[in-house]
C-alpha positions as CSV (number, residue, x, y, z in Angstrom):
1,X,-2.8,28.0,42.2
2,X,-4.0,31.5,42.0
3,X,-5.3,33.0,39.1
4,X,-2.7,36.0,39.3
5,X,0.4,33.0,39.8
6,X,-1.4,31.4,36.5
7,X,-1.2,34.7,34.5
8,X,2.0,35.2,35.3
9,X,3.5,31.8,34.2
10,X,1.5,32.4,31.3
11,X,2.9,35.5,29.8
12,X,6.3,34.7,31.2
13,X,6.5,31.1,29.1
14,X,4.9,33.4,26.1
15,X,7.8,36.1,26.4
16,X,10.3,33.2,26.8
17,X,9.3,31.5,24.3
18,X,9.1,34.7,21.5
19,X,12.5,35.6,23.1
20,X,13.9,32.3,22.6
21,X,12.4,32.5,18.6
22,X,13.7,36.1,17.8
23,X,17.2,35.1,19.6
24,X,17.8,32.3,17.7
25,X,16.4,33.7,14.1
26,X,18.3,36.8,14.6
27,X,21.4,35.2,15.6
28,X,21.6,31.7,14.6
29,X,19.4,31.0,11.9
30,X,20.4,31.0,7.7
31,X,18.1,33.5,7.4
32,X,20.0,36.8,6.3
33,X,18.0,39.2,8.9
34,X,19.9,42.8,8.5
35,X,21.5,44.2,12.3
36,X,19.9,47.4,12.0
37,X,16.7,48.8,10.1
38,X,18.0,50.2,7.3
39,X,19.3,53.6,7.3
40,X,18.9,54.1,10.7
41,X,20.9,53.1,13.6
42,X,17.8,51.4,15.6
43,X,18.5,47.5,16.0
44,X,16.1,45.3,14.8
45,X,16.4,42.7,17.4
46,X,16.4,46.1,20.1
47,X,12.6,46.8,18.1
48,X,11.2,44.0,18.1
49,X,12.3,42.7,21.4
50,X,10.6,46.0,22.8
51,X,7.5,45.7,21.0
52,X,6.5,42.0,22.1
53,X,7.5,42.6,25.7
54,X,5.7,46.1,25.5
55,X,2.5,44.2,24.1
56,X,3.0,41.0,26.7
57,X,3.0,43.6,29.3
58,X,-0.6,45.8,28.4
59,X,-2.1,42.0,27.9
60,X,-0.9,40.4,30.7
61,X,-1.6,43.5,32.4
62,X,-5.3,44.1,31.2
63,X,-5.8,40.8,32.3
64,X,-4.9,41.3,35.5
65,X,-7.7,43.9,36.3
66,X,-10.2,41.9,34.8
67,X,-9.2,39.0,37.2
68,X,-9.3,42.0,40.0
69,X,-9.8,45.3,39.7
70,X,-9.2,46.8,42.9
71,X,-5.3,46.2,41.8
72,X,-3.7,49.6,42.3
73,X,-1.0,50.9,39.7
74,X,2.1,49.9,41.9
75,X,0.6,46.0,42.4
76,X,0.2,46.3,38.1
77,X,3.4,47.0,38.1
78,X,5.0,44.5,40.3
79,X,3.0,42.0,38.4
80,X,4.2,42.9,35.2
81,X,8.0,43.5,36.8
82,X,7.6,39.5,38.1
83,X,6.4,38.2,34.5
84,X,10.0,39.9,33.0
85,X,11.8,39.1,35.6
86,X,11.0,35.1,35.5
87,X,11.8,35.4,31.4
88,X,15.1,37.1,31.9
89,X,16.2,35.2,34.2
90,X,15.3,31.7,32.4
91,X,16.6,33.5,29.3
92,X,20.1,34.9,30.7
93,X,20.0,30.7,32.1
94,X,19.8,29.5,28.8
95,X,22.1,32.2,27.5
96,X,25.1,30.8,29.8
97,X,25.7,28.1,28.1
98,X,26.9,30.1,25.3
99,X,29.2,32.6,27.0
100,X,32.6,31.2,27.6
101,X,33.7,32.9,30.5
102,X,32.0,35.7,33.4
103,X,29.1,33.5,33.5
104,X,27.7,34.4,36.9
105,X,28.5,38.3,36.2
106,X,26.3,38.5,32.4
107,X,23.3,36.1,34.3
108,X,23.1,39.0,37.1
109,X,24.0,41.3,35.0
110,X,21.4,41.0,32.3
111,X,18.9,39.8,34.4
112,X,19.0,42.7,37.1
113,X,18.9,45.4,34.2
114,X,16.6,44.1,32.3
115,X,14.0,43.7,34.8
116,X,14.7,47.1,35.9
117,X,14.0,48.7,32.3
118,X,11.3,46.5,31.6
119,X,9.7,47.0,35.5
120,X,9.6,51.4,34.3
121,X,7.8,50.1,31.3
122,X,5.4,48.0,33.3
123,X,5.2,51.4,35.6
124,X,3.8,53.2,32.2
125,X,1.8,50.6,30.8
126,X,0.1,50.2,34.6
127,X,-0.1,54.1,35.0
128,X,-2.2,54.2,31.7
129,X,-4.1,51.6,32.1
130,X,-5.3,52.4,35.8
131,X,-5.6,56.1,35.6
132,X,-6.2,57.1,32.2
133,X,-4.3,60.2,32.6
134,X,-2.0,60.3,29.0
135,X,-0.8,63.8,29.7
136,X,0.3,62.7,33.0
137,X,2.3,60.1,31.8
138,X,3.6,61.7,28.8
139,X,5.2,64.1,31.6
140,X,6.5,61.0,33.2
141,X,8.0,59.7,30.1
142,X,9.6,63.1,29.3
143,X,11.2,63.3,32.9
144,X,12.4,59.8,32.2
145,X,14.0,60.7,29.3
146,X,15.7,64.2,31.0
147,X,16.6,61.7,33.9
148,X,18.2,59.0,31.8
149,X,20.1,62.1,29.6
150,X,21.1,63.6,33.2
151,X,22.6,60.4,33.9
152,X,25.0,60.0,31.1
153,X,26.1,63.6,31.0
154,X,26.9,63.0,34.8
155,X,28.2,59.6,34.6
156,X,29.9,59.2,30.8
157,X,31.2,55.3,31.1
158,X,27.1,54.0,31.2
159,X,27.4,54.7,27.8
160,X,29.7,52.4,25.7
161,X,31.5,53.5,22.5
């Protein structure tokens, strides 16, 4: 195999497996872990599912250039998009066997927007890491952010109550 194809299955199986971990322990395990940090209304699970997959992504990611560094900032990002795509879509797998009913719509559902969010974040950990440009991408961020807010104002039911 390539060493790219190796990296991937690498940090994929490492994200699957921490996802697996902090599924269960959150969810299923005797261990009293509070739903949200306390006195604020940020998830736990949300956190900590973020910061993993955000640190998976700059390793998997700085290892990629090292392996090659003529990668440009959209293959980085297709890279990273492929490692959280394979996880999701094991995860979301291993996730249907609890659901009861809708099966086929929560696999492609979770598994389609979940790449997607995690494929911007790949886009911003790439961008960084390639260019070095931090005010550039602090821009980007920001017009992310106005984006996602234009989005919701525009289109109310994205956001559930």
């Amino acid at each position: 195999m390539k060493p790219i194809t190796i990296i991937i299955i690498k940090y994929s199986a490492i994200l699957l497996l921490w996802v697996l971990i902090l599924w269960w322990v959150t969810f299923f395990s005797p261990i009293d872990i509070p739903e949200f940090i306390p006195h604020t209304p940020i998830k736990l699970y949300g956190l900590l599912f973020f910061g993993f997959t955000l640190t998976i992504l700059i390793l998997a990611q700085k290892e990629f250039l090292a392996k090659n560094t003529m990668l440009n900032v959209v293959n980085l990002t297709l890279l990273g998009a492929a490692i959280c795509f394979i996880n999701e879509a094991i995860f979301q797998l291993i996730l249907s066997f609890t659901e009861v009913s809708n099966k086929l719509y929560y696999i492609i559902k979770g598994t389609i927007t979940t790449t997607i969010l995690w494929t911007v974040l790949s886009f911003f950990v790439a961008f960084q890491l390639k260019t070095k440009r931090t005010g550039r991408l602090v821009l980007f961020i920001v017009a992310l952010i106005i984006l996602f807010k234009i989005l919701t104002i525009a289109f109310p039911t994205l956001i559930k109550p």
